[in-house]
N, C-alpha and C positions, 0 to 999 in steps of 0.2 A: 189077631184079635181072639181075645179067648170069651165064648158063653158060657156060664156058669148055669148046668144044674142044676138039681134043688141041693144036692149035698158036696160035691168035691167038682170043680173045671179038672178036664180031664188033661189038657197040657200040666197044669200044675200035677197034676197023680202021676204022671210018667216024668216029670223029672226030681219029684219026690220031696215036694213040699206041703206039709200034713197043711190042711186048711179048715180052717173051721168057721162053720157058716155063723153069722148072726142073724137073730130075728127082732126086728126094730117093732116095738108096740108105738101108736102114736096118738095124744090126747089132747085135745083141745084144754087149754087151760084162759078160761074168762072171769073176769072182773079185775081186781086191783091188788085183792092178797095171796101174791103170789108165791108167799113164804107160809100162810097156810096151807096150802093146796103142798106145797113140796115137803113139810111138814108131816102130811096125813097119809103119802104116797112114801116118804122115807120110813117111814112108822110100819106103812103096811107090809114094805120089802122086807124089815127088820124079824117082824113077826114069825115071816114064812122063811127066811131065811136065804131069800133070794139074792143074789149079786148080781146086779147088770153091771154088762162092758162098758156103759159110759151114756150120757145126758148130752141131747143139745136140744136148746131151748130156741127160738125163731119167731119172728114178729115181736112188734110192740103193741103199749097201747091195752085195751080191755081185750083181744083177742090174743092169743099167743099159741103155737104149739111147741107138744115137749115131747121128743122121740128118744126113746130108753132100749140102747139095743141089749138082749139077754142072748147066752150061748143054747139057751133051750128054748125050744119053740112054745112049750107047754107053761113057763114062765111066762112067756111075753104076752100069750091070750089070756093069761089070769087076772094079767094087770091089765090089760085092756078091756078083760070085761067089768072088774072090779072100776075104774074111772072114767067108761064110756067112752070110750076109743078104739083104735082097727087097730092088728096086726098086716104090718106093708106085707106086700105081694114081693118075693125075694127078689124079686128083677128092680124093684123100686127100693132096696136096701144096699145095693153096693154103693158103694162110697158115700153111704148116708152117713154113717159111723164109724171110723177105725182105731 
């Protein structure tokens, strides 16, 4: 079993596989227009020029969350503070996103 540090598992660094960490922001998204909300958030990415590695959306219903994993840590607390949301604790981001 490999633990991952905050930046490279070190079995993975000795057999020489570059790794690169993600950082999953995660936002509550409530009510019904869920296409506003992803709208006002693809807008904001656009702006700053941000690229996240990928969206998964979770629950239904009026409550839902949307975890946006980015390659920079400094990305993903911009957006999280911009739509009132956490960046995960990296131990709660493996296999959130790949």
């Amino acid at each position: 079993m490999c633990i991952r540090p905050r930046y490279v598992c070190f079995y993975q660094a000795l057999a020489g596989v570059h790794v690169h960490m993600r950082y999953v922001a995660e936002v509550l998204v409530a009510g019904s227009d869920l296409t506003e909300h992803m709208g006002r958030m693809r807008s904001w990415l656009d702006h700053r020029s941000c690229e996240p590695h990928g969206f998964r959306l979770q629950g239904a219903g009026q409550q839902r969350r949307l975890r946006v994993s980015f390659k920079q840590e400094r990305e993903a607390a911009a957006f999280a503070e911009k739509f009132g949301g956490t960046v995960l604790p990296l131990a709660d981001t493996d296999a959130v996103l790949t």
